[in-house]
C-alpha positions in Angstrom: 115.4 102.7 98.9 117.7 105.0 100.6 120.4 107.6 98.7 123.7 105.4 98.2 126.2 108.3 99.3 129.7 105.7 99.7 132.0 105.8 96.4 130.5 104.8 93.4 131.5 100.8 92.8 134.2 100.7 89.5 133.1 99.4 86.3 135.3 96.5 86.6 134.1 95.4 90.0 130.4 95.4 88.4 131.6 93.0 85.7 133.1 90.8 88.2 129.9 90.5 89.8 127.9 90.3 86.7 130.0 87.5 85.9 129.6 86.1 89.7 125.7 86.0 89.6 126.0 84.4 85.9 124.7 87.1 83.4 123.6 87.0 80.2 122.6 89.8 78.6 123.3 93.3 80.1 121.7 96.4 77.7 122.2 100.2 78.7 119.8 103.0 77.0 120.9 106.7 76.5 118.7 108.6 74.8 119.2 112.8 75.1 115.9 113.6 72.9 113.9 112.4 76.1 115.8 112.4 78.7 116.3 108.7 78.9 119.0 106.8 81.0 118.2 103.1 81.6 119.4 99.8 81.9 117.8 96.6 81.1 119.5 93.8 82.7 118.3 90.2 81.4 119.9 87.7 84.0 118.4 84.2 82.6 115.9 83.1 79.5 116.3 79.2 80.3 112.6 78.9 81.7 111.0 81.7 78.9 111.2 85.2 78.2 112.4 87.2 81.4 110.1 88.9 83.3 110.3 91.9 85.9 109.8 95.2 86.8 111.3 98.9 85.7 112.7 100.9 88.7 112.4 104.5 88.2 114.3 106.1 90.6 116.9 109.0 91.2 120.4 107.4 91.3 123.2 109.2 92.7 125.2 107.0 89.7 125.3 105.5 86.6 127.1 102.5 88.5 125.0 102.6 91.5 121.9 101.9 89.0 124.0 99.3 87.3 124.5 97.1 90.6 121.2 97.5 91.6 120.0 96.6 88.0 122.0 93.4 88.5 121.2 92.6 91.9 117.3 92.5 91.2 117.4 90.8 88.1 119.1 87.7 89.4 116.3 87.9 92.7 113.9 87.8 89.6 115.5 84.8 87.5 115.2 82.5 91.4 112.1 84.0 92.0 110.3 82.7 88.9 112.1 79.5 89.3 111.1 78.3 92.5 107.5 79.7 92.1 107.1 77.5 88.8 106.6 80.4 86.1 107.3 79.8 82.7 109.7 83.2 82.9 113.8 83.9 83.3 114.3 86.7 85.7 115.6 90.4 84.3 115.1 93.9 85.7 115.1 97.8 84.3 116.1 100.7 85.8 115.2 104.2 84.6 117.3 107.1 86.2 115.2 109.9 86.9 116.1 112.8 84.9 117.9 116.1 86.6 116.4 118.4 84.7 112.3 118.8 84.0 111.5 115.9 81.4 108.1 115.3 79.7 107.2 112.0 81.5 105.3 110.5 78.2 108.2 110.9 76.0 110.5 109.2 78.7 108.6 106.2 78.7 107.6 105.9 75.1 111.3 105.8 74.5 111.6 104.0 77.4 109.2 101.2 75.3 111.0 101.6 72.1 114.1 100.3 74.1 112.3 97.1 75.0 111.0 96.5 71.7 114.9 96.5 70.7 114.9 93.3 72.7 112.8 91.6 70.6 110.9 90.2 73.8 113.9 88.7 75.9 112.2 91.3 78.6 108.9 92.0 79.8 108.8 94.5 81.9 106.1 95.7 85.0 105.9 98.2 87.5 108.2 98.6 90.5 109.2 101.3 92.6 108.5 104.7 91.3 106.2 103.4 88.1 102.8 103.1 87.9 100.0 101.8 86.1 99.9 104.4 83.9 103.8 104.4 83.1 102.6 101.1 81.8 100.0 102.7 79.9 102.4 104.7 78.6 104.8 101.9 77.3 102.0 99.2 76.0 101.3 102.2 73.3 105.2 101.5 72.1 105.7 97.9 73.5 103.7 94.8 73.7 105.9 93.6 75.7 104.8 95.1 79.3 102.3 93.8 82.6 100.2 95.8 84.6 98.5 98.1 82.2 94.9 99.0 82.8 94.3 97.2 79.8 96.0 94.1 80.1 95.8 93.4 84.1 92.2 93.7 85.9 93.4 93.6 89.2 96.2 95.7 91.3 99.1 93.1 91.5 99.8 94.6 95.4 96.7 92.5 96.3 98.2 89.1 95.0 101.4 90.0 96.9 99.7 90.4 100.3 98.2 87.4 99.9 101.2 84.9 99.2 103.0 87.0 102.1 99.9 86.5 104.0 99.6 82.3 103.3 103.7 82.6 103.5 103.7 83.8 107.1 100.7 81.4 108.1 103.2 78.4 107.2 105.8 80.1 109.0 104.0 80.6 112.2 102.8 76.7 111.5 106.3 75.5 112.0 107.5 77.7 114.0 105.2 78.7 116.5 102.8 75.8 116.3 99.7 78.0 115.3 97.4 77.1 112.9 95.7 80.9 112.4 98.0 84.3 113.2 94.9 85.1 115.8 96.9 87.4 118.5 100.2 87.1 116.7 102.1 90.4 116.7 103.3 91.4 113.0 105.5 94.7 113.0 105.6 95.8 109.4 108.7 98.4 108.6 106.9 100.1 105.4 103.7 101.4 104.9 103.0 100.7 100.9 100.3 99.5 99.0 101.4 96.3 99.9 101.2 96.4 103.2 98.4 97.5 103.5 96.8 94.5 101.4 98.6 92.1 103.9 97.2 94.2 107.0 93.8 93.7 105.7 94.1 90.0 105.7 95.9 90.1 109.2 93.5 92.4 110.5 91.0 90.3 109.5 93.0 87.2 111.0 92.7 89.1 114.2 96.8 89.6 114.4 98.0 92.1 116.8 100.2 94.9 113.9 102.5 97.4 114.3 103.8 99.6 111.7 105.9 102.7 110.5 106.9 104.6 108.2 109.5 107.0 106.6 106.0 108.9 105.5 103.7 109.6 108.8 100.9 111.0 106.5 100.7 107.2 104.8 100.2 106.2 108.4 96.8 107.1 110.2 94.1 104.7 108.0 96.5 101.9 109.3 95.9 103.2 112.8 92.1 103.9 112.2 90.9 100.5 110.2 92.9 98.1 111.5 93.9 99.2 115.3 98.0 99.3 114.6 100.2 100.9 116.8 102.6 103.5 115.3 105.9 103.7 115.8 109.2 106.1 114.7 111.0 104.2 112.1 114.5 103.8 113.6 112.4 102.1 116.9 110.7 99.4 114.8 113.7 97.4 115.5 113.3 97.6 119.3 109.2 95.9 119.2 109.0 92.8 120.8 106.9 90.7 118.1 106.4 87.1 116.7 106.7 88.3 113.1 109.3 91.2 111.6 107.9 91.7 108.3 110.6 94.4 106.2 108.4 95.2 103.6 109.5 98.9 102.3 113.7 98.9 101.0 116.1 96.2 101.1 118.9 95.5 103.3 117.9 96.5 106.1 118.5 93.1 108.0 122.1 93.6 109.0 124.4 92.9 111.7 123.4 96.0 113.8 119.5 95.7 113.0 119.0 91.9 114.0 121.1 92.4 117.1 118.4 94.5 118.2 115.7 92.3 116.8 113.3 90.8 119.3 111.4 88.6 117.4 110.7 84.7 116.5 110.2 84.7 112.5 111.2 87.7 109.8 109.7 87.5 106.4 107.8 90.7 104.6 107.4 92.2 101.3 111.2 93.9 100.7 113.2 92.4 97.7 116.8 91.3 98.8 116.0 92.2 102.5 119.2 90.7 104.6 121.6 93.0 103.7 124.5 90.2 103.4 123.4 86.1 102.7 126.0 85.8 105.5 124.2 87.1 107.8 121.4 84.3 107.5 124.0 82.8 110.2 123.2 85.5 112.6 119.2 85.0 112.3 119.8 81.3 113.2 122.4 81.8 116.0 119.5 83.8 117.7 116.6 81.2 116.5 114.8 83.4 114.2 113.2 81.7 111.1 114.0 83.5 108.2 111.3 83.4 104.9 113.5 83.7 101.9 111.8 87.3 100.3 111.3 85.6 97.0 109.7 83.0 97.8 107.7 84.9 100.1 106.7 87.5 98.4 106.0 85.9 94.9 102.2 86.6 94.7 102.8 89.8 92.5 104.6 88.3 90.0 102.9 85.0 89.9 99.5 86.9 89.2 101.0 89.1 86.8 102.7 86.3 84.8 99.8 84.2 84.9 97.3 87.1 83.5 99.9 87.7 81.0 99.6 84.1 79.8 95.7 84.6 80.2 95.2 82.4 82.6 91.8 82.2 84.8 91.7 83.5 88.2 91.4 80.0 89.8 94.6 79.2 88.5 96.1 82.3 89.8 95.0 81.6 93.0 95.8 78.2 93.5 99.9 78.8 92.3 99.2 82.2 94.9 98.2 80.0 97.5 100.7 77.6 97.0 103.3 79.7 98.6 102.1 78.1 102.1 103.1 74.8 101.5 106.2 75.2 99.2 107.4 77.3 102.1 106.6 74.9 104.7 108.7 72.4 102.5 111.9 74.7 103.1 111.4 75.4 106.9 110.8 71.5 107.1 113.5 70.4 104.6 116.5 73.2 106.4 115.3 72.1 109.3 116.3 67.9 108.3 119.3 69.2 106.4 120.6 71.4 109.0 121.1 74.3 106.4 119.9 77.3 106.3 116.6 78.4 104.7 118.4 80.7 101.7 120.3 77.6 100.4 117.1 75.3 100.6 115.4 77.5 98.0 118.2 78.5 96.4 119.1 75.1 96.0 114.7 74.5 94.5 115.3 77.0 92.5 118.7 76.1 90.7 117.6 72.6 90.4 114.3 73.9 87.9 116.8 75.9 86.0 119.1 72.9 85.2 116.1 70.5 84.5 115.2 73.2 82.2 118.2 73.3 80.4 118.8 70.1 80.2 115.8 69.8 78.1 
């Protein structure tokens, strides 16, 4: 995620758009003992405890963590929604400390502020944690995914796969293929999940493309799997069937996607089109958009699931369900004559009110 450098957004103006994305509970953390700063933001409970992960990450702002916070935890609350978890949505963010901070202490109290919430939250990793930041946390809080002890597999893997099945259902409707043989996927990120999702499309015989703000993450992309490497501000520019944004969000803007050359985008980024509006200007150049969280679900489906000690068949099967319940929205926008976001926003607030209803 890039450095926010534009004036700070006013306390009021965040509580207008709390109140916009329908909030419920919004916790703050300061803790000078061990350096803590964070904000737990739990958007909705209707569907179970809410789930997602802690962002650790050097803010330039207390409000700029606060929107972010906000933004993400309402992704999270549609995202377990439409993929049929038995979770709200909620995120953390921990700002990284200025000074030198012992890094166990930070997240021990870091776990003493979840257990506060008497398990409204469950957190997991996300950018700038790790497995053993989870470590860390489980000896404070029950109440946390993706500890070596309580996940056996890395959750990155689960991702690529649903992006994996999500784009074969794309290129099914759109494209007419039934494999992504000689399709060309440029990838803008070179993470942990990308690579899981080049394995499978290297093994799919796709055509990828890739960069990276890090060229030293890029060579084992270029020697295992053939991809071509490109500067980052050039990705925009590759003629391809498939733009997959899998590293920060917003990068899907008016400037970027009047450059885009390509038939379908859908990758691994959360919130990746910078505006909803600009949905509009996808369609007006016939690109089929995957909605990210719906897409890119597979994470947080496995680590749910695993959670609630379920087998690995089961994992798989709601993993690989992505294909058709995205097939459903490309077909069901398509009849409708809406756009893809409000088809699965529309899924997604429909399970909510079932649920409360009950």
């Amino acid at each position: 995620m890039p450095r926010l450098t534009r004036k700070p957004p006013r306390i009021d103006t965040l509580m207008r758009y709390a109140d916009m994305l329908g909030f419920g509970d919004i916790h703050t953390k300061i803790d000078d003992t061990n350096q803590l700063r964070s904000i737990v933001a739990v958007h909705n409970t209707t569907l179970g405890p809410a789930i997602g992960g802690c962002r650790f990450y050097p803010y330039t702002s207390f409000s700029y963590a606060y929107k972010d916070v906000l933004r993400l935890a309402y992704m999270m609350t549609l995202k377990s929604a439409i993929s049929e978890l038995p979770h709200g949505g909620a995120k953390g963010v921990i700002l990284y400390p200025k000074h030198a901070f012992d890094r166990k202490k930070l997240m021990h109290a870091f776990g003493d502020f979840i257990n506060q919430l008497q398990g409204k939250y469950i957190t997991s990793m996300d950018v700038g944690t790790t497995a053993a930041d989870m470590d860390m946390i489980y000896e404070r809080s029950s109440y946390v995914i993706g500890a070596t002890t309580t996940l056996h597999n890395d959750p990155s893997l689960y991702t690529g796969l649903g992006i994996f099945r999500g784009l074969e259902a794309a290129v099914k409707f759109k494209l007419h293929r039934d494999s992504l043989e000689n399709i060309h996927v440029v990838l803008q990120g070179a993470g942990k999940v990308s690579y899981a999702l080049c394995q499978l499309l290297h093994a799919a015989k796709a055509k990828i493309t890739i960069c990276d703000t890090n060229p030293l993450s890029l060579p084992r992309y270029q020697e295992e799997f053939g991809a071509t490497i490109v500067e980052p501000e050039a990705i925009y520019d590759v003629p391809c069937d498939i733009f997959s944004p899998s590293a920060i969000g917003g990068t899907i803007n008016k400037h970027t996607i009047e450059r885009l050359q390509t038939s379908i985008v859908g990758g691994a980024a959360n919130n990746q089109l910078a505006h909803v509006r600009f949905i509009q200007l996808l369609e007006q150049k016939n690109i089929l958009y995957a909605p990210d969280y719906v897409l890119n679900a597979g994470g947080v489906i496995y680590a749910a699931l695993a959670y609630g000690n379920k087998s690995e068949d089961a994992i798989l099967l709601q993993v690989n369900a992505i294909y058709k319940r995205l097939l459903n929205i490309f077909e069901e926008a398509h009849s409708e004559g809406i756009s893809t976001t409000e088809v699965s926003f529309k899924i997604a607030k429909r399970r909510l009110e079932q649920a409360r209803q009950k």
